[in-house]
C-alpha positions, -999 to +999 in steps of 0.1 A: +667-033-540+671-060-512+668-096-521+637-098-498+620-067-513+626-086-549+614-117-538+580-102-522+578-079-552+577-108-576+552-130-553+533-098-558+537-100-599+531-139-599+494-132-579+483-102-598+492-124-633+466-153-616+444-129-602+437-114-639+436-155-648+403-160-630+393-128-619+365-128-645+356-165-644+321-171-645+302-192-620+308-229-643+345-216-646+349-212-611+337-251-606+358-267-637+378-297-624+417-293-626+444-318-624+449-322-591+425-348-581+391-337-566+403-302-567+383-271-590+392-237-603+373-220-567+396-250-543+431-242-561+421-204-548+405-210-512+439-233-507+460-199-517+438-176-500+439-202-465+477-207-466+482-168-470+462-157-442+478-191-421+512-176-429+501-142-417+491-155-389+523-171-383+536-138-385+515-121-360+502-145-337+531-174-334+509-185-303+482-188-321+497-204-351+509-230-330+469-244-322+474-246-362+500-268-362+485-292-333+453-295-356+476-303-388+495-329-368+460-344-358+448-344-393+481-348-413+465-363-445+431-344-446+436-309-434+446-288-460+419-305-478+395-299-452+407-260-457+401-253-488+362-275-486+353-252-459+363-222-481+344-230-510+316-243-490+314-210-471+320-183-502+302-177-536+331-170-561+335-136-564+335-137-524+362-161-523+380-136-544+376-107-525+388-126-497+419-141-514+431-107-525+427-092-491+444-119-478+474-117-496+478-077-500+479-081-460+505-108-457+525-085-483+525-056-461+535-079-428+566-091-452+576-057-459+574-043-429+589-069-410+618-066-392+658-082-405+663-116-389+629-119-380+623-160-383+586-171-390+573-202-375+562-228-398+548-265-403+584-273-412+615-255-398+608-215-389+617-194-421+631-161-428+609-136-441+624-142-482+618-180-475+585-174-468+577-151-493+595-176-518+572-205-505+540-186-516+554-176-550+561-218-553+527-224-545+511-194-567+529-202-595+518-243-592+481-241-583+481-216-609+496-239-634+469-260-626+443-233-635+458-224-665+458-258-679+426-264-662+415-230-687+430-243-715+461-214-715+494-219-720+517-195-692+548-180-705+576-192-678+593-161-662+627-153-646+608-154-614+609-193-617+643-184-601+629-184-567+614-214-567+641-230-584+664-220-556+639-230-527+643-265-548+678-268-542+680-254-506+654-276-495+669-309-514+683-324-485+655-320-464+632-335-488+657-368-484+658-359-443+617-360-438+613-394-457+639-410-437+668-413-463+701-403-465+707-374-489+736-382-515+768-366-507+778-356-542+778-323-554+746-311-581+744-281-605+709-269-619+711-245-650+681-230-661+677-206-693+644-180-688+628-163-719+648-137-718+681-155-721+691-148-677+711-184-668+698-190-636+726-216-617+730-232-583+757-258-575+792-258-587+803-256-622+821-285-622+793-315-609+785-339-628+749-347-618+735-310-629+698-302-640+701-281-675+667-266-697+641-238-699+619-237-666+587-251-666+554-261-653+550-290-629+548-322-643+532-341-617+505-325-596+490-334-559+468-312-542+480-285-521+506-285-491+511-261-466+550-271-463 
């Protein structure tokens, strides 16, 4: 198995493990607050379901993707928010899951079948088809940590924490690069230890700044990015 056909395959595992979270959510359920500010149950899914069926259409319709971008760049604090009000303005719950499954069983196809090399235009820096597919497991996995503790249920972390993990390092510098500050030179490590006892490790061996522990949910939550 490739390492893109992994990645998609556990993006796939990480929806189907939220989709059985709220897929039989009553009405109240759907509206319960969570902890990202302003944000319920039915927004956490109409921001998942909007950024899957943005990213497909990054993938088929660059041209068309970019009017996306010019409307983000005009609304940079209030868009995604905008996105996901619309949403749950416009569907009743069990229509706003209907649409995020479709949504996202078409966006796994377009991975699968796209071509090697093929680059995807994004809000950032174009990404390969695994970066992409890593991306939407990061954000599965976090607006459905918000669920869960909005529900009251307590997620066992998987070893599929590994892909956001490494999206965490890789994108590290950047994080320092978009806010304007230099990214320190020295050398990290992050060790994590799944469930199931798999040491998950990027950086050398030997650097003394190193990240060690279990994975585990978000500790600080904002609502959702499309970055």
């Amino acid at each position: 198995m490739s390492a893109v056909v992994a990645v998609i395959d556990d993006l796939r595992e990480e929806s189907d493990e939220l989709d059985e979270l709220v897929g039989e959510l009553d009405a109240p359920g759907w509206r319960g607050p969570t902890p990202a500010d302003r944000w319920t149950v039915a927004h956490q899914i109409a921001h998942l379901s909007w950024t899957d069926e943005v990213a497909l259409l990054a993938a088929t319709e660059p041209d068309r993707f970019g009017d996306e971008v010019t409307k983000a760049l005009a609304a940079p604090d209030s868009f995604v928010d905008e996105a996901a009000d619309a949403l749950v303005d416009a569907h009743a719950p069990d229509a706003l899951l209907a649409r995020w499954r479709e949504g996202r069983q078409r966006l796994d196809k377009v991975l699968r079948d796209a071509p090697d090399g093929t680059r995807i235009p994004w809000y950032g820096p174009p990404m390969s088809v695994a970066s992409m597919a890593t991306a939407r497991l990061m954000e599965t996995w976090a607006h459905g940590q918000d669920i869960a503790d909005a529900l009251g249920v307590t997620r066992t972390p998987t070893a599929r924490l590994r892909h956001v993990a490494r999206i965490g390092v890789r994108a590290r510098n950047y994080a320092y690069a978009v806010r304007g500050i230099t990214a320190p030179e020295e050398e990290f490590r992050v060790e994590l230890r799944t469930p199931d006892g798999e040491v998950i490790a990027y950086g050398p061996e030997e650097a003394a700044q190193r990240i060690t522990g279990p994975p585990t949910a978000p500790t600080h939550r904002t609502r959702g990015t499309a970055a």
